[in-house]
Each structure stands twice: as structure tokens, then as C-alpha cells.
C-alpha positions in Angstrom: -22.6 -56.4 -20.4 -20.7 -55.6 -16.9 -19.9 -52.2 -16.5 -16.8 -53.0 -15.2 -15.6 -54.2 -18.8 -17.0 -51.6 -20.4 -15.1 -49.1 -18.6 -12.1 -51.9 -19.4 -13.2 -51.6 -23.0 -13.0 -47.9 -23.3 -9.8 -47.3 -21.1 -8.5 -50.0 -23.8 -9.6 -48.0 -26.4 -7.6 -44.9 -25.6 -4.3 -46.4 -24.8 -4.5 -48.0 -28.5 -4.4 -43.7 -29.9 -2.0 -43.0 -27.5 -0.7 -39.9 -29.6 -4.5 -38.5 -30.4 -5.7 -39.4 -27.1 -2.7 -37.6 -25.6 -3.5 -34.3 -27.9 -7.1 -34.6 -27.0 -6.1 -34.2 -23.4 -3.3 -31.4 -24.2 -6.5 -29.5 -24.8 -8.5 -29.9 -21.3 -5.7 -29.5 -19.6 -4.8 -26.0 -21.1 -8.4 -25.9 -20.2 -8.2 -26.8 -17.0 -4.8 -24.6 -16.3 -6.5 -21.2 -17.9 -9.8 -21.5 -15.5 -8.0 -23.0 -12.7 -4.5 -20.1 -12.8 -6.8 -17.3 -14.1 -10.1 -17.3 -11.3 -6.7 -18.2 -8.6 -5.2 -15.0 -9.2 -9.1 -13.4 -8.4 -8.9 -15.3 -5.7 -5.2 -13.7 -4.2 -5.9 -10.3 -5.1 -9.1 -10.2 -3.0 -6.8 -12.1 0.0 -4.3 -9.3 -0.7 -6.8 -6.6 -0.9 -8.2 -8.2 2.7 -4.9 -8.4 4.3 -4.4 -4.6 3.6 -7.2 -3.7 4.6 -6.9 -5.7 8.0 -4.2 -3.7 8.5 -6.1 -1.0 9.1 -8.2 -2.2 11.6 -10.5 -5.5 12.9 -13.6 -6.6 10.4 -15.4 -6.9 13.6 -14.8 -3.3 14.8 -17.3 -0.2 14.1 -15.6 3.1 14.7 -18.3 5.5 16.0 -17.4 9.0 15.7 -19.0 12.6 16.4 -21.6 13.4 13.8 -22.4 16.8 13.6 -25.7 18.8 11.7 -25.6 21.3 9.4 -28.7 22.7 9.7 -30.4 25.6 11.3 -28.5 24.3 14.5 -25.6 24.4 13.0 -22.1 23.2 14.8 -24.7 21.6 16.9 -23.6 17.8 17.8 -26.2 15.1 17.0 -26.6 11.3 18.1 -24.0 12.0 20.9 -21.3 9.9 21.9 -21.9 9.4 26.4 -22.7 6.9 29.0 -26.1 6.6 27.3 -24.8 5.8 24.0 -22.9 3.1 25.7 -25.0 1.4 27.3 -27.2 1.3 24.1 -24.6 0.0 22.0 -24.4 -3.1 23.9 -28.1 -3.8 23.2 -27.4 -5.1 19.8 -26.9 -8.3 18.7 -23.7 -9.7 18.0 -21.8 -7.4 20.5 -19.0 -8.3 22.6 -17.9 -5.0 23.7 -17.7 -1.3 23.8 -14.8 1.1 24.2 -15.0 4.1 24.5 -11.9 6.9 23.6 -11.3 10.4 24.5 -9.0 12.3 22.1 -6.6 15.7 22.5 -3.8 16.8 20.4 -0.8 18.2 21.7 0.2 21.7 20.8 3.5 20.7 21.1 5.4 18.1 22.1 9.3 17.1 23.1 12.1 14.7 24.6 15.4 15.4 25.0 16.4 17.7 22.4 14.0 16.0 20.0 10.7 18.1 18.9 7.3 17.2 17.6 3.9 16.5 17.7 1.8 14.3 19.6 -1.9 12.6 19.0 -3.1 11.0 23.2 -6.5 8.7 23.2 -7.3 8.2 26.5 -8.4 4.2 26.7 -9.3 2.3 30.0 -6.7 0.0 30.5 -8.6 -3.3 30.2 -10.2 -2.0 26.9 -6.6 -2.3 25.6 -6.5 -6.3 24.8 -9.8 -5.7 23.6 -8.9 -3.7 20.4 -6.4 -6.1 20.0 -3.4 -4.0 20.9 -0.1 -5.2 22.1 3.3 -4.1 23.2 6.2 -5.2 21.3 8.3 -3.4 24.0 7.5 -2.6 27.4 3.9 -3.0 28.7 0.4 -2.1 28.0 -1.3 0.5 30.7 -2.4 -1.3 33.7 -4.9 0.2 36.4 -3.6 2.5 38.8 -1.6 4.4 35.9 -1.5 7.7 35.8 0.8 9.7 33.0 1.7 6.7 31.4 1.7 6.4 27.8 1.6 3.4 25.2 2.7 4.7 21.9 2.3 3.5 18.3 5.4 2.1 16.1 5.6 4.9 14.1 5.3 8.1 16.6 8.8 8.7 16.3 8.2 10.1 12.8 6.8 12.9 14.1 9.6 14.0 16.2 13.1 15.8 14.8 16.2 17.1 15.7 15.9 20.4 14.7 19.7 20.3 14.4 20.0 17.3 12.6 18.2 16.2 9.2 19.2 12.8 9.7 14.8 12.5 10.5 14.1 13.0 6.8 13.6 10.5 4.3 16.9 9.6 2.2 16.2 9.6 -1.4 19.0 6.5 -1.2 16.5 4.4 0.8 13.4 2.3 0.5 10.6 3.0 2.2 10.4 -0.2 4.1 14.2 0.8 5.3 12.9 4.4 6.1 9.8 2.6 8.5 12.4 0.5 10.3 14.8 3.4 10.8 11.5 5.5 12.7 10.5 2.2 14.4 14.2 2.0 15.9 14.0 6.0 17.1 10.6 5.2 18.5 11.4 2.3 20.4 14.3 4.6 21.8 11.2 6.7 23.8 10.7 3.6 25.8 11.1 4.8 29.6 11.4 8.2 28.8 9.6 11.2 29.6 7.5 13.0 27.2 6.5 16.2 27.5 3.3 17.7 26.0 1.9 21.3 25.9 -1.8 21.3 25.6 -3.0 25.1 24.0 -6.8 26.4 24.7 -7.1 28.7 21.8 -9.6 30.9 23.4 -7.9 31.1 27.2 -4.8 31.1 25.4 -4.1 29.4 28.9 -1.8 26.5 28.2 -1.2 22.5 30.1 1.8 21.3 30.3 1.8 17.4 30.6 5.0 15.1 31.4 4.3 11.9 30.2 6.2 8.3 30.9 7.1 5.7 27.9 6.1 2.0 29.2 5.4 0.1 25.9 6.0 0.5 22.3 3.4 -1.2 19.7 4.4 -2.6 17.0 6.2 -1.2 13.9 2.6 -2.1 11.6 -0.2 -1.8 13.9 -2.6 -0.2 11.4 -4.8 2.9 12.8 -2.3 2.6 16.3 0.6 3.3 14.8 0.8 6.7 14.8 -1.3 7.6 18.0 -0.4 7.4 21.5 -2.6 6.2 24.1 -3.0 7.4 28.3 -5.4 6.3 30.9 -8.9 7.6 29.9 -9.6 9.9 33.2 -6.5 11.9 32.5 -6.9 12.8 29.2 -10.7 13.9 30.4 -9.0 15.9 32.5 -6.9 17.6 30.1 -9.9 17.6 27.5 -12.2 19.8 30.4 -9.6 22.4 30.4 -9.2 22.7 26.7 -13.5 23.3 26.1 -14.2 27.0 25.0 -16.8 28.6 26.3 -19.3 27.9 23.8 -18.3 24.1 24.3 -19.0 24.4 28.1 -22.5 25.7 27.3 -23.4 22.7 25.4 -26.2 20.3 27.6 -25.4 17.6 25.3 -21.6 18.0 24.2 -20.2 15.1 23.6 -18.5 12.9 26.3 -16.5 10.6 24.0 -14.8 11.4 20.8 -15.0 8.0 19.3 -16.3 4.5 20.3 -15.6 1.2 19.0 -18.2 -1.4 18.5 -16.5 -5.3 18.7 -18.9 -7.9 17.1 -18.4 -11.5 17.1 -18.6 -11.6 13.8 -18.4 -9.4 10.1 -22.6 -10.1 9.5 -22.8 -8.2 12.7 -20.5 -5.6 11.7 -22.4 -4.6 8.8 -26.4 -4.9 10.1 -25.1 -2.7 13.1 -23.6 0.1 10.9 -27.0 0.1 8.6 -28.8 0.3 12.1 -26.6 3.4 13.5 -25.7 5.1 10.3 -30.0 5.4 10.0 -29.9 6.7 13.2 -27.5 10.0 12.6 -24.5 8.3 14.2 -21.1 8.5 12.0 -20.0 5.1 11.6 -16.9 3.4 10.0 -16.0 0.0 9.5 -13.2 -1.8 7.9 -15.9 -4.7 7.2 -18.0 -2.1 4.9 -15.3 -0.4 2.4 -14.0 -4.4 1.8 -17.3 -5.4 0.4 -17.3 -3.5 -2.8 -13.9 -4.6 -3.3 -15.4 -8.2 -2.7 -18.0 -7.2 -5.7 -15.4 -6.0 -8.0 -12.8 -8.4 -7.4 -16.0 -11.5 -7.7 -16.4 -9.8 -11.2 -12.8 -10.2 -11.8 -12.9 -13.0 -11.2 -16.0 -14.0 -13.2 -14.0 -12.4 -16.3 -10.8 -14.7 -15.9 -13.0 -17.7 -15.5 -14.8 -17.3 -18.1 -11.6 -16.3 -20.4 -10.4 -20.1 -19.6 -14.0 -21.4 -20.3 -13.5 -20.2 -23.5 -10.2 -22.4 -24.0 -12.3 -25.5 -22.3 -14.5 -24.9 -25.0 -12.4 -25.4 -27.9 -11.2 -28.4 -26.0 -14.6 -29.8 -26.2 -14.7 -30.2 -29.4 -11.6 -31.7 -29.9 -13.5 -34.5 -27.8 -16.2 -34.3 -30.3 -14.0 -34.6 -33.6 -11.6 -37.6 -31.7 -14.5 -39.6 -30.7 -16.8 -39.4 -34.1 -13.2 -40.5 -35.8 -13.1 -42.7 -33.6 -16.8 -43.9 -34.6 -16.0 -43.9 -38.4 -12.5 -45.9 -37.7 -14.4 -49.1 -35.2 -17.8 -49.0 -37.1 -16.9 -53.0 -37.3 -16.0 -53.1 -33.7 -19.5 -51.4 -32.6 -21.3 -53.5 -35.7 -19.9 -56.7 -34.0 -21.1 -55.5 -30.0 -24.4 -55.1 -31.3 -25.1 -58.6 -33.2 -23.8 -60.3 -29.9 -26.4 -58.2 -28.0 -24.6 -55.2 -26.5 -27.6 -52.6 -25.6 -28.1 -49.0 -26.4 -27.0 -48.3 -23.2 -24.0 -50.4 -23.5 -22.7 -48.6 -26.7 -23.7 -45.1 -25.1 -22.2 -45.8 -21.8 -18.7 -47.0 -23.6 -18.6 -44.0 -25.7 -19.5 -41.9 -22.8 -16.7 -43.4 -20.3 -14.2 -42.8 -22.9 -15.1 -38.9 -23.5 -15.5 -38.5 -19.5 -11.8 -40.1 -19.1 -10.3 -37.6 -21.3 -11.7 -34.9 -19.3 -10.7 -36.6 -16.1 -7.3 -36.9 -17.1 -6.8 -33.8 -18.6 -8.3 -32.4 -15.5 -5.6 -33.8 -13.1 -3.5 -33.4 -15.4 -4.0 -29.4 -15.6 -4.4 -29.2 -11.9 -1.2 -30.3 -11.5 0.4 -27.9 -13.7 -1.8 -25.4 -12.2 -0.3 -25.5 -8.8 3.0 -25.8 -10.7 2.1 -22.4 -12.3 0.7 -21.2 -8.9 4.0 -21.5 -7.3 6.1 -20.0 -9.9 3.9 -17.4 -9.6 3.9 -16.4 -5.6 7.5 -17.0 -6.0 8.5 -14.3 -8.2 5.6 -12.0 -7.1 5.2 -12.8 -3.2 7.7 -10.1 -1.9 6.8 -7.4 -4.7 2.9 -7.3 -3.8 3.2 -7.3 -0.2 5.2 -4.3 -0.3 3.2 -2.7 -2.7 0.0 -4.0 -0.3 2.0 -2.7 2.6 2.0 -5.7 4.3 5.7 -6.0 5.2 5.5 -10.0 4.5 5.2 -11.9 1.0 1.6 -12.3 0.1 0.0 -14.7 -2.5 -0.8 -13.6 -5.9 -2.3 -17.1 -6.6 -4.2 -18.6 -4.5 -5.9 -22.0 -5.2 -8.8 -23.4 -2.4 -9.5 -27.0 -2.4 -13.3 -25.8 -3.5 -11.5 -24.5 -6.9 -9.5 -27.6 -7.2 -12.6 -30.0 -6.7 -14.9 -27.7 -9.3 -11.6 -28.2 -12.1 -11.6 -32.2 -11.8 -15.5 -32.2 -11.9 -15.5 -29.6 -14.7 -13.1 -31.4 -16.8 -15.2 -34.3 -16.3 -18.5 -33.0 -17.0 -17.3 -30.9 -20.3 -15.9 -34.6 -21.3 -19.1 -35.7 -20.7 -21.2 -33.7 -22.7 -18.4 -33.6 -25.4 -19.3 -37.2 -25.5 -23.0 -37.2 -25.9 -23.4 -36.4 -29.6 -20.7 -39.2 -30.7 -22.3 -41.6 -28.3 -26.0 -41.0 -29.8 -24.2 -41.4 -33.3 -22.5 -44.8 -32.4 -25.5 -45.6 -31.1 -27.7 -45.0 -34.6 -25.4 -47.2 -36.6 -26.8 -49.6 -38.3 -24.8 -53.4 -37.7 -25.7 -54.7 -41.2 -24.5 -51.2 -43.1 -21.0 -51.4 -40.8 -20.4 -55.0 -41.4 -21.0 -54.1 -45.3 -18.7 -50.7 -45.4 -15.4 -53.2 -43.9 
């Protein structure tokens, strides 16, 4: 026989059960629908888990910060952070570029009548793009700068009115509403002058430092927000006058207090971090603490799947039990293929193309609904889990790739399939002259 009738034949044979074919697809596509919905909402937790966590920094960025033994030499600083470091940073593979950062904290700090604190990393200016920062308002430091600052979104929430409690968080406000309210006093600082007082504990000889405004980041900038950043050399300065005397004594004190390793891409990220962490160096990266959130959420998402498998099961053998009634209810039919010289395969094939289009349609079928539910889904939760992600913008709670769309319709098919075998086989076995005797 052609295979093109036989696929005729069976598509024949379904539309005559409409009802039990229809009830027998019901079942793959819940299926389908519990597999596809259940291993999608893995999927956009692990996005959403991602997103938060890129908030926080690049997953091609190693922080590198002073590690310190605590040994015999105790206090003593180890794997140090200098020009050496530097240029042996850029010997690995997959590097694009180093920055280095000097750090100080301000002792105090105020403008106008406003008083607070202050946090100043002293960046080159071209190293600024680099980390991928921006200005929202104003400008980034350019060369030739000198007590220019760039501050983060958020460094308005450390100063106050200490007339005025209007800085505090309202208990009648959200705290999205409370971020934009510091953003707005924070971009206020643009163009003005900062002052900072800069304490050596052990001189008790203080350096007072006014500092100019010229570019606001942006209200979520991750690690930035909070920090404001100065041309390297002058924050050197300010750092050589704030050493004690044990610190000046040091041969090998540290001439950076952090560096940041960009790689092209997150495989790099994680070899290097193995490579310096073996070393004594104190690295961080964004690109390490997401991958055993990877593992648990693949697990999670392991469990849903195999939740919905379960349902695909039971719809497997609702193929089975529709297909041997089927057998017991055209045993004249296949009697009748067989005298006129239908094969094995024939028969097989037939039974076979039937229980495969059951699955195929209950598999578009469900995927359909799917994204239905998928929508549904981002819509009422979108806004609720990007807040409580702190991402500021809706994220998706379901998310379905076109690789977990494609593995649904071949799936359905293939659990159709094997539903099929054991009716086909049984079709197959029947004997014409016992099923042209039994009608």
C-alpha cells in the first residue's frame, strides 16, 4: 500500500470517533500544558534570579580585593594588589581589561546645609566606560579633572537635614517611591560642591576636600549606586596622607584597594577566579554565586517537569485503551486489509500514524494553551516579581524558549508513538480467518 493512504486511512479513522478521539487528545494536551507551564516557570525564575543578580554587577567582571593572612604575620597583606599585579592580570586568557580602584572614606561629609557621609573610588577616567558606567545627568570624568566627582543614584540617601526629617523613610510610602524621592535629592547635587573631611586616626591631622558634582549615574546602577567616584591620582593623594605609621613601613602595602578583571566572556570569568583564588588573591564575581543558583533552579526545574511527565503518562494510556478498542471494534476492517495483501508493516504503520497523530495534535494543541497560560501568568505576576527582584521593571515569571516548544511537539509525538506500539503489534497478530468469523 502507499503510505500516503495509509496516513489517509488513519486520519480517517479518527475523525469517524470524533468525541473519543477528542478525549484522548484532552489528555496530551493537559500533558503537554503541565510539562510545557511547569519546566517555563524554572525557566523565569532562573531569568529573574539572573536579572537580579546582573544588577549587581557584569558576569564578565572579577572583583579583586586585598587579601590579608592570618598567620604568624598577622595583619600582613598577601598576593598584593600594584602595577605588578596588573600587568599579570592581563596575561590570562579571555581578558579584555583591567581597572584598577583606590578607595577612602570620608569622615565626614556636607553641602549646603545637608550632612553625611561619603564613600570616593578613585578611577582613571577612560576605565569608566569600561565598567560600564554612565551618567544619566551630567558627564562622566574626563582627563585633565581634578576634584571632580561622578556620584551613584542613591548617594543622596546618605545625606540629611539635620533640621528636617523629611530624609527618613515614610511609613505611608513604598519603597520604590522612597528610591525615587533619594534619586530626585541626588540628582539635586549636580554642579554643586561637596565637601569632604578626610580623618587620620593616628595624626589625628585631618584633609579637608571640596569636591565638584558633574554627572549623576543612574537611579539602579547596582554596586555604583551608592559610591562616588574621583580621578585616581587624587584620591592617591588623599589615601598617602591617611597611612599610619605602621602602614608607611610596609615594603609591600598595597597600591590598589580593588581591581576589576573584564573577560570577554562568563567561561573566562570562572577559570580565572579558580586560577587567582588558588593563588591567595580574594576574588569575587557575580558569574560564581549565579551558578549554584543555576544548579538549584536546573533541579527545580527537573521536579516540575517531571510532575507534568507524570500527567503525559496517564495520557499514554488513554492512547493505549482508545486504540486496542479501537482494534476490538474494526477486527473486520484489519481482517479484510489483510486478505487483500496489506503487510505487517502496513497494519503497524496505520495503527502507528493514528497513535502518533493524537500526540501531535494534542501537542499543538497544549502548546497553544501553554502560551495562553504563559501570558496570563506574566500578566498578573510581571510587576509583583520585579519589585520583589528589585529590578524596577516587570519581569517574566514564565518564560517559554523555542527549544522547550520544539521538545513539547516532539514529546507529544513520541509518547503517541510508543502509546501505539503495543496496539499496533496486537492488530498486527490477528488472525483474518478468526475476525471474519467473530462479525
Amino acid at each position: 500500500m502507499v503510505k500516503a493512504d495509509l496516513f489517509s486511512m488513519a486520519a480517517k479513522n479518527l475523525m469517524r470517533r470524533k468525541s473519543r478521539t477528542f478525549l484522548t487528545m484532552l489528555g496530551v494536551l493537559i500533558g503537554t500544558t503541565s510539562i510545557v507551564v511547569m519546566v517555563s516557570l524554572g525557566i523565569g525564575l532562573q531569568e529573574s534570579q539572573e536579572a537580579m543578580y546582573a544588577q549587581w554587577g557584569s558576569m564578565n567582571e572579577i572583583t579583586v580585593n586585598r587579601s590579608y593572612s592570618y598567620g604568624e604575620d598577622d595583619g600582613e597583606t598577601i598576593a598584593a594588589l600594584n602595577d605588578e599585579a596588573l600587568e599579570y592580570f592581563r596575561t590570562f586568557d579571555g581578558v579584555t581589561a583591567v581597572v584598577p580602584m583606590v578607595q577612602i572614606s570620608a569622615n565626614s561629609a556636607t553641602y549646603g546645609k545637608m550632612q553625611g557621609w561619603l564613600e570616593v573610588y578613585g578611577i582613571h577616567p577612560e576605565d569608566m566606560p569600561v565598567k560600564n558606567m554612565e551618567a544619566a545627568h551630567g558627564r562622566l570624568l574626563q582627563a585633565g579633572d581634578r576634584n571632580s566627582i561622578v556620584i551613584g543614584g542613591m548617594v543622596g540617601d546618605g545625606f540629611y537635614d539635620p533640621n528636617d526629617d523629611g530624609n527618613r523613610w515614610n511609613e505611608d510610602e513604598t519603597y520604590e517611591e522612597y528610591q525615587a524621592r533619594v534619586y530626585e535629592k541626588t540628582v539635586g547635587m549636580l554642579n554643586k560642591k561637596v565637601n569632604a573631611e578626610f580623618m587620620n586616626y593616628e595624626t589625628q591631622k585631618s584633609k579637608k576636600v571640596s569636591f565638584q558634582v558633574v554627572g549623576i549615574m543612574p537611579m539602579d546602577n547596582g554596586n555604583y549606586s551608592y559610591s562616588a567616584y574621583a580621578p585616581q591620582d587624587v584620591v592617591q593623594k588623599i589615601q598617602k596622607q591617611m597611612l599610619t605609621s605602621e602602614e608607611r613601613k610596609q615594603k609591600n602595602r598595597n597600591d590598589y584597594n580593588q581591581i576589576t578583571i573584564v573577560t570577554e566572556d562568563v567561561t573566562y570569568t570562572k577559570s580565572i577566579c579558580e586560577s587567582l583564588r588558588s593563588e591567595g588573591y580574594n576574588v569575587y564575581s557575580i558569574a560564581e554565586s549565579l551558578e549554584g543558583v543555576e544548579d538549584s533552579m536546573q533541579v527545580f526545574q527537573l521536579a516540575l517537569g517531571g510532575i507534568g511527565a507524570i500527567t503525559l503518562l496517564v495520557a499514554a494510556i488513554g492512547i493505549i485503551n482508545t486504540m486496542v478498542m479501537s482494534i476490538y471494534e474494526r477486527t473486520k476492517e484489519i481482517a479484510i486489509m489483510k486478505v487483500i495483501g496489506a503487510t505487517f508493516t502496513d497494519i503497524r504503520l496505520m495503527f502507528l500514524a493514528e497513535a502518533g497523530m493524537i500526540g501531535l495534535m494534542g501537542g499543538v494543541c497544549g502548546l497553544i494553551f501553554s502560551y495562553t497560560l504563559s501570558f496570563i501568568i506574566n500578566q498578573l505576576s510581571g510587576d509583583f516579581l520585579g519589585n520583589y527582584m528589585g529590578t524596577g521593571e516587570a519581569l517574566s515569571l514564565s518564560v517559554i524558549p523555542w527549544w522547550l516548544a520544539l521538545f513539547a511537539i516532539v514529546f507529544s509525538i513520541l509518547v503517541g508513538l510508543l502509546a501505539g506500539v503495543y496496539p499496533a503489534n496486537r492488530a498486527v497478530k490477528l488472525s483474518p480467518i478468526e475476525a471474519m468469523r467473530s462479525n
